[in-house]
ZAMAR-860619 format. One record per atom (N, C-alpha, C): residue in one letter; x, y negated, z negated. Coordinates in steps of 0.02 Angstrom, whole numbers, plus 50000, padded with zeros to 5 digits. Last residue first. Layout:
<nodes>
AXYZ ...
</nodes>
This chain:
<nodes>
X595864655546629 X595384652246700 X595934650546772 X596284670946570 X596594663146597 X596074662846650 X595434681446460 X595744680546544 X595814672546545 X594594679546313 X595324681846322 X595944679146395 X593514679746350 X593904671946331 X594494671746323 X593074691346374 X593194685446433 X593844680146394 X593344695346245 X593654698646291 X593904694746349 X592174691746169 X592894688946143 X593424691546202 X590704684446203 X591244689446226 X591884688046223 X589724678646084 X590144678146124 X590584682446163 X588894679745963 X588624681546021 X589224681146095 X589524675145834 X588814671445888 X588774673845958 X590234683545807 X589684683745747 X589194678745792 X591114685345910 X590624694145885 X589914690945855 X591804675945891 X591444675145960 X590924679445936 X592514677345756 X592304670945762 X591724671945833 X593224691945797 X592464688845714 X591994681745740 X594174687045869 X593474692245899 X592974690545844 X594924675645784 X594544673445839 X593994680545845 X595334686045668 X594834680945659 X594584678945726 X596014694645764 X595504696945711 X595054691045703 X597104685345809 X596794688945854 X595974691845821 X597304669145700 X597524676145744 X596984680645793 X597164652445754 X596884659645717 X597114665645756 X597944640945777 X598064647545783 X598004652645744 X597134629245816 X597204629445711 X597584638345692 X597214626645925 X597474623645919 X597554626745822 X596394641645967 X597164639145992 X597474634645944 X595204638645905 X595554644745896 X596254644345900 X594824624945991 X595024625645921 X595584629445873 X594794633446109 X595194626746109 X595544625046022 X593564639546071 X594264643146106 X594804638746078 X592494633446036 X592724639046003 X593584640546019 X592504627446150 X592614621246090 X592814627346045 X592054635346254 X592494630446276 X592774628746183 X590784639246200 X591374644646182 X591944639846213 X589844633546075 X590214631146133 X590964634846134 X588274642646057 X588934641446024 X589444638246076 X586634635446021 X587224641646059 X587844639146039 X586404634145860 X586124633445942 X586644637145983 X584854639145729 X585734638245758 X585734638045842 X583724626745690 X583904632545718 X584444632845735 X583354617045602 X584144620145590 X584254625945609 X582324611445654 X582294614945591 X582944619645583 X582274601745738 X582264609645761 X582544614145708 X582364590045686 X581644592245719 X581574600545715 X583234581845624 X583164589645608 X582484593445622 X584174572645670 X583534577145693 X583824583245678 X584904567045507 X584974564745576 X584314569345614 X584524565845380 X584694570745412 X584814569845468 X584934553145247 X584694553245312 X585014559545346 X583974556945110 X584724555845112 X584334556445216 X583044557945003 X582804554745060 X583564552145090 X583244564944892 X582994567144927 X582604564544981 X584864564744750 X584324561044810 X583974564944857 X584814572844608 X585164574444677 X584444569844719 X585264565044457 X584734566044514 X584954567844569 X586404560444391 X586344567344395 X585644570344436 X586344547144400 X586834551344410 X586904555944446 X585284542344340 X585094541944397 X585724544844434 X585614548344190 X584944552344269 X584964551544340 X586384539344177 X586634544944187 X586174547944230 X585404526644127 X586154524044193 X586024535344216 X584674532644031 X584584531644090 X584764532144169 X585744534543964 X585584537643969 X585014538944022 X586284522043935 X586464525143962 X586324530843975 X585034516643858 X585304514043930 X585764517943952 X585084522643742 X584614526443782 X584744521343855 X586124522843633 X586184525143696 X585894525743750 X585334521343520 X586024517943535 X586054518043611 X584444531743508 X584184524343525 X584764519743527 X585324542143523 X584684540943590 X584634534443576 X585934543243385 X586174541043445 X585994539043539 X584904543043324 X585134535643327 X585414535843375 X584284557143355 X583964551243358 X584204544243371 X585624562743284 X585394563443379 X584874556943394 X585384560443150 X586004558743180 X586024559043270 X584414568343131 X584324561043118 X584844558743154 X584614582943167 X584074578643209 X584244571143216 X585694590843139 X585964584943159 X585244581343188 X584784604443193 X585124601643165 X585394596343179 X583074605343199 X583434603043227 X584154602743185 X581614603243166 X581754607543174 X582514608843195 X581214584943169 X581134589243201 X581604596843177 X581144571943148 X580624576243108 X580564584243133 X582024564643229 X582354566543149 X581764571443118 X581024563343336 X581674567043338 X581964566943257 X580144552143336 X579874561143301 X580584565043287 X580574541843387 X580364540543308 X580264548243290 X580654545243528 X581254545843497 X581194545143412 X579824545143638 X579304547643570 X580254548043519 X580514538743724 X579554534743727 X579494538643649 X581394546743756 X581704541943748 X580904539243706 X580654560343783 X581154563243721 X581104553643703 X580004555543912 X579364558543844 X579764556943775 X581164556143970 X580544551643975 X580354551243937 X581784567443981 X581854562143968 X581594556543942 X580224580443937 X580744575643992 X581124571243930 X579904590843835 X579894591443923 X580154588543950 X580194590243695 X579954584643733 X579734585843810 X580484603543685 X580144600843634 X579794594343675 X581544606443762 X581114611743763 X580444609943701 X582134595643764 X581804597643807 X581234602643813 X583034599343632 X582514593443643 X582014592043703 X583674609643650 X583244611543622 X582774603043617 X584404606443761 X584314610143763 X583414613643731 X585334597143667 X584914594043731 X584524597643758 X585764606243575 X585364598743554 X584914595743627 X586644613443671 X586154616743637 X585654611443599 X587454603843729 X587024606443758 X586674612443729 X587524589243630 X587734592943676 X587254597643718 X587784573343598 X587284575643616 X587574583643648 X588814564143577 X588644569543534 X588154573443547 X588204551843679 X589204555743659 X588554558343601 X587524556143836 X587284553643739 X587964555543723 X588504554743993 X587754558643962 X587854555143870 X589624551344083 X589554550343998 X589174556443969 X590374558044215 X589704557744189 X589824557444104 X591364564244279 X591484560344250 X590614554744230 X590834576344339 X590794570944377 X590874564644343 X591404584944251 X591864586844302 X591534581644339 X590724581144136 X591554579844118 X591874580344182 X589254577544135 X589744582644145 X590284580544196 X587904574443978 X588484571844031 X588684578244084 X587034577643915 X587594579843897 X588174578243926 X586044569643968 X585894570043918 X586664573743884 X586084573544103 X586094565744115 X586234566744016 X585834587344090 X586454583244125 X586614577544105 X584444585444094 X584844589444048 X585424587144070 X584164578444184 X583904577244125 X584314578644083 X584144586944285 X584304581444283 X584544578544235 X583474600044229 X584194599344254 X584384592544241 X581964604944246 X582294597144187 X583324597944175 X581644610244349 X581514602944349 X581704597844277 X582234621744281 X582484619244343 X582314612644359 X582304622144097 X582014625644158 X582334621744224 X583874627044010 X583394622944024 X582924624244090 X584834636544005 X584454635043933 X583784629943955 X585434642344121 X585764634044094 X585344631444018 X584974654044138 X585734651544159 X586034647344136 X583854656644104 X584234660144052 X585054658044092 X583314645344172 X583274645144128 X583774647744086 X583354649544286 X583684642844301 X583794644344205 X582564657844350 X583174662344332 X583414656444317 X581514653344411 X581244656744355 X581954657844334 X581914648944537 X581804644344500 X581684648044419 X582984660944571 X582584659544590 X582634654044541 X584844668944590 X584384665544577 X583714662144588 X586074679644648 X585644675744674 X585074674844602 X588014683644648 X587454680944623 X586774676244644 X589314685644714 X588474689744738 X588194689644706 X590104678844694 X589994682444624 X589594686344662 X590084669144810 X590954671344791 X590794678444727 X588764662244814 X589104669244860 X589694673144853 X587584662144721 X588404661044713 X588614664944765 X586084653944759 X586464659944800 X587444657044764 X584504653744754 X585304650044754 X585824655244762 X583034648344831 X583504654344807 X584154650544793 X581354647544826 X581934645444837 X582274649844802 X579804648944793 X580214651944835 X580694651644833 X579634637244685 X579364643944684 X579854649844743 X581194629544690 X580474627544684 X580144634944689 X582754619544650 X582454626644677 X581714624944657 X583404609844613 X583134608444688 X582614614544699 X584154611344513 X583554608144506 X583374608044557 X585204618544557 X584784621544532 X584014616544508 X586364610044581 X585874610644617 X585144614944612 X587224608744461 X586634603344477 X586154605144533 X588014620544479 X587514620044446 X587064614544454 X588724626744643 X588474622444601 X587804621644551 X588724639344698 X588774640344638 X588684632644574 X587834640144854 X588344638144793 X588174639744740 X586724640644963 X587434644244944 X587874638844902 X584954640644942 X585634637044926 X586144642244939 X583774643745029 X584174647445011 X584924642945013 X582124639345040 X582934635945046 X583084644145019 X580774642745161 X581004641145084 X581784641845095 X579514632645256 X580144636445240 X580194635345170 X578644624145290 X578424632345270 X578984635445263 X579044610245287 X578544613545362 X578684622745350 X579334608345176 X578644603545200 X578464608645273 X580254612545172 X579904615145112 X579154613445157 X581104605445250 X581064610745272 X580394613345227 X581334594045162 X581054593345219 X580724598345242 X581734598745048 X581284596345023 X580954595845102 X583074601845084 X582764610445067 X581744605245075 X583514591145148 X583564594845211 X582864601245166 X584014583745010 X583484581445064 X583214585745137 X584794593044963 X584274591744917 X583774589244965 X585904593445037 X585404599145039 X584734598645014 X586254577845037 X585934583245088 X585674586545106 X586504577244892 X586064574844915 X585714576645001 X587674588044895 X586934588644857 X586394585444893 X588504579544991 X588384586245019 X587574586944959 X588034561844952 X588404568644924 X588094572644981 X587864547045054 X587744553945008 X588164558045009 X588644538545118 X588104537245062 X588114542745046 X588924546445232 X589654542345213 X589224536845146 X588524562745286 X588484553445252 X588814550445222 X588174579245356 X588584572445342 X588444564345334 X588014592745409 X587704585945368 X588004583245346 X587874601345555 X588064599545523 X587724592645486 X587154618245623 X587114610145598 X587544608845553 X588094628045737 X587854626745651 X587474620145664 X588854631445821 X588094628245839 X587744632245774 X590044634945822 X589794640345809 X589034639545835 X590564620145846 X590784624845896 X590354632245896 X590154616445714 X589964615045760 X589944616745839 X591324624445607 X590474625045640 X589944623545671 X592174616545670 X592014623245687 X591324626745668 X591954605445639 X592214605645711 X592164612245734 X592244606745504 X591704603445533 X591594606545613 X593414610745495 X592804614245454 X592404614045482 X594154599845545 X594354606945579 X593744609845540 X593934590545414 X593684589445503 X593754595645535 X594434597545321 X593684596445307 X593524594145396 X595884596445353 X595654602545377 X594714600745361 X595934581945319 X596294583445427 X595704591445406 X596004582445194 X595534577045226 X595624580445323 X597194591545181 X596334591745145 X595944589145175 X598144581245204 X597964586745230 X597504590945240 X598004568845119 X597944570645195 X597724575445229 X597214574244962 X597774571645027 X597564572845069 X595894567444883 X595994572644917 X596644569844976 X596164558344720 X596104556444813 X596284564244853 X595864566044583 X596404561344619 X596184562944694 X594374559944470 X594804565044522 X595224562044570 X594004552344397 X594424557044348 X594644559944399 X592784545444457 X593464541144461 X593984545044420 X591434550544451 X592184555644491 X592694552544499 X591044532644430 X590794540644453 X591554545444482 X591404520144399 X591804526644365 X591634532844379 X590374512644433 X591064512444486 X591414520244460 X588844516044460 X589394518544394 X589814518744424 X588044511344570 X587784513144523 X588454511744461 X589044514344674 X588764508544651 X588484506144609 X589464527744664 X589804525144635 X589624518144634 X588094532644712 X588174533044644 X588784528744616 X588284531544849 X587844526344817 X587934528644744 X590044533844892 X589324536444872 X588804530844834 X591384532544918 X590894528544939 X590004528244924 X591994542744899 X592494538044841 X591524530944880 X591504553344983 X592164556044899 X592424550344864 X590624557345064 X590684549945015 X591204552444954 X590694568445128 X591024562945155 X591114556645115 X590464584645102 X590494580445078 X591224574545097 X589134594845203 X589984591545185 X590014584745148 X588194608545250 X588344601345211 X589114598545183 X587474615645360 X588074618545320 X588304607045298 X586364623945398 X586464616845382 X587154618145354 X585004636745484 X585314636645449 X585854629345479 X584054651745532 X584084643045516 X584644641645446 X584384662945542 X584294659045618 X584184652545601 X585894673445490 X585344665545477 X585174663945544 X586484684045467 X586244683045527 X585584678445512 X586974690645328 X586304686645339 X586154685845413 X588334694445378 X587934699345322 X587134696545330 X589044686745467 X588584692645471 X588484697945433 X588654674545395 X588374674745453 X588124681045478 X589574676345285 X589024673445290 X588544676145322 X590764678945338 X590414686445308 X589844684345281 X591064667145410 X590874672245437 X590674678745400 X591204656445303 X590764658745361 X590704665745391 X592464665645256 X591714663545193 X591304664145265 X593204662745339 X593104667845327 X592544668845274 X593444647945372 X593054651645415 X593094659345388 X593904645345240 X593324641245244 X592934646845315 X595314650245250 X594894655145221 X594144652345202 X595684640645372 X595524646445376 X595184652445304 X595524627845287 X594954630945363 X594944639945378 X596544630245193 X595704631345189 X595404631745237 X597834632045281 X597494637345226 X596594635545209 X598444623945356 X597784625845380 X597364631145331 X599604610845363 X599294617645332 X598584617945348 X600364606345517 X600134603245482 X599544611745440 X601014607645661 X601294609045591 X600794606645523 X600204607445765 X600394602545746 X600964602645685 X599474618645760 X599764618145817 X600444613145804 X599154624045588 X599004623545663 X599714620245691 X599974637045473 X599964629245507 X599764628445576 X599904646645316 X599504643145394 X599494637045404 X600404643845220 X600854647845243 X600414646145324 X599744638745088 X600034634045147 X600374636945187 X598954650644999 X599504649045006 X599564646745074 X597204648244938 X597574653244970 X598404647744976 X596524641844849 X596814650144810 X597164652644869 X596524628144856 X596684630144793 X596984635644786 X595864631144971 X596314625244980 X596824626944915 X594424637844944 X595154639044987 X595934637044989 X593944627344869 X594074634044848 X594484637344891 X593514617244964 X594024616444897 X594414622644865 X592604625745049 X593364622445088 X593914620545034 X591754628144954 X592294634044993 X592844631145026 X591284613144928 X591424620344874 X591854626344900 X590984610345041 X591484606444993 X591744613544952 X589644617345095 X590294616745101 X591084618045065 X588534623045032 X588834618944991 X589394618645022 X587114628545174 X587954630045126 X588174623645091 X585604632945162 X585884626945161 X586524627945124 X584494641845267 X585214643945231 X585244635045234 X582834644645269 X583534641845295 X583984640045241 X581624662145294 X582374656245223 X582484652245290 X579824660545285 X580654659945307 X581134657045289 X579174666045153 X579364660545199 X579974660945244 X578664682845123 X579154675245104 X579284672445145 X576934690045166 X577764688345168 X578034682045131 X575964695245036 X576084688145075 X576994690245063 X575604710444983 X576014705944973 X576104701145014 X573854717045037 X574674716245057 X574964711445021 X572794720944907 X572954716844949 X573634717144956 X572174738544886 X572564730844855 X572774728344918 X571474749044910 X571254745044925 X571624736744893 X572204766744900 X572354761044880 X571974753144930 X571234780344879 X571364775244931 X571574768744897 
</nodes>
C-alpha cells in the first residue's frame, strides 16, 4: 500500500506574452504582401495573430496579459542613461499603425492588455507575474527574452514559444551561467550591446559569471573588490581595477538591467481573467486588416464565437 503523500497541485499559470517580440519578429520574416483596407502593410499583425492563436489553442489560458511595448524612446530608463536603446533606429510608421491593430485585437479577443508610456513590456510582466504571485498564481512568461529570466521564482515558467522551449528558475543557470536572481547583475556587469547597455568594458561573461558565483551579488563583488586579484581567476588583477574604475557605472547599468516591479497595471482585480470577446470589434477589424477566411473562423473558433453567424449581413 503506497501511503505517500499526493503531490500539491501547481498554482494556477497566468500566461504573460512578450508582445514586442512577435509583432518584431513578424515584421522582419514575413513579406509586405498584406495590406489592410487602407493600403497600408499588415505583415506583422497578421503573423502577430497567428502566434496568438496557436497560443490560445494549444493552452486555452483562462488567465492571461499580453504586454506591449510603448516607451520605445520615453522609458524611465532613458532618464536614467539618455543613450538607453539610442543604437536602434525609430520603428516606421507602419510598424507603429500595425502594434495598434495588435492591440485592438487582442482586445477584441478580451485579452488584457499592458501598456505605459514609462515602462517597458518587461517592466509589465515583471510587475503583473510579482502581483499575481501574491494571490497564488504562478507566471508563465512567453519569450525568449533573456532579461526576463530574473523574474522566474519556484513555480514560474518561461516559455520560448518560437523553439518550444520551457524553463523554470532552476534551468536559468545552465542557460545563462548565472542563477535567476543574479541576471541583473550579470547584465549590468557585461552590459548588452542589443540595449545599448555599457556593463565593466572587459568584463565578460565567463569573468562575470565566475565572480558571482564567488561573490553572489553586485553588491558583495563592488564592497569586497580588494579579494578579486586573490582570486582563482584569469585576468583577476586586471578585472579588479577595472570594477574600481568603473564601479559607478556599474551601478548606473543595474539600474538598467533591473526589470521594475511597481510599473502601473491598470485593474487587474480580475486577475487577467480573459473576458468575452467583442464579436462586433472582432468582425470590423477582420474586415478592415482583410484577414482571409481561415484566419477570421481561427480568430471566432479560438474564443468561442460562431464564425458562421458573423458570416449573414445584419
Amino acid at each position: 500500500m503506497n501511503n505517500a503523500a499526493p503531490t500539491p497541485a501547481a498554482p494556477t499559470a497566468v500566461y504573460l506574452v512578450d508582445a514586442s517580440l512577435y509583432v518584431f519578429r513578424a515584421w522582419h520574416s514575413i513579406p509586405d504582401e498584406f495590406q489592410d483596407a487602407e493600403g497600408w502593410p499588415t505583415n506583422a499583425v497578421h503573423g502577430f495573430a497567428r502566434f496568438l492563436l496557436e497560443l490560445i489553442e494549444r493552452e486555452r489560458p483562462r488567465h492571461i496579459a499580453v504586454a506591449f511595448d510603448e516607451a520605445l524612446d520615453s522609458c524611465f530608463r532613458n532618464a536614467i542613461y539618455p543613450a538607453y536603446k539610442a543604437n536602434r533606429d525609430p520603428a516606421p510608421d507602419a510598424l507603429k499603425r500595425q502594434f495598434g491593430h495588435c492591440q485592438a485585437l487582442c482586445r477584441a479577443l478580451g485579452l488584457a492588455v499592458l501598456s505605459d508610456s514609462q515602462y517597458e513590456a518587461d517592466d509589465l510582466i515583471g510587475s503583473a507575474i510579482v502581483a499575481m504571485r501574491g494571490h497564488g498564481y504562478r507566471g508563465v512568461i512567453v519569450s525568449a527574452d533573456k532579461d526576463l529570466s530574473q523574474l522566474l521564482d519556484t513555480h514560474d515558467e518561461q516559455w520560448d514559444f518560437a523553439r518550444g522551449q520551457r524553463w523554470g528558475a532552476d534551468g536559468v543557470h545552465a542557460r545563462q551561467g548565472v542563477h535567476a536572481r543574479q541576471v541583473a547583475d550579470y547584465l549590468a556587469l557585461t552590459g548588452d550591446a542589443v540595449d545599448n547597455i555599457p556593463g565593466v568594458p572587459g568584463i565578460g561573461a565567463k569573468t562575470a559569471a565566475a565572480l558571482l558565483a564567488h561573490f553572489d551579488t553586485l553588491d558583495a563583488l563592488l564592497a569586497r573588490v580588494e579579494e578579486v586579484p586573490f582570486l582563482r581567476l584569469r585576468g583577476a588583477a586586471s578585472a579588479a581595477a577595472r570594477l574600481r574604475e568603473h564601479r559607478a557605472q556599474a551601478l548606473l547599468c543595474r539600474q538598467l538591467t533591473t526589470i521594475a516591479l511597481d510599473a502601473p497595471l491598470g485593474d487587474s482585480s480580475g486577475h487577467f481573467v480573459r473576458g468575452p470577446a467583442n464579436a462586433a470589434g472582432l468582425l470590423e477589424l477582420c474586415d478592415r486588416l482583410r484577414f482571409g477566411p481561415m484566419t477570421r473562423r481561427r480568430l471566432h473558433e479560438a474564443v468561442g464565437l460562431d464564425f458562421a453567424a458573423s458570416q449573414v449581413p445584419s
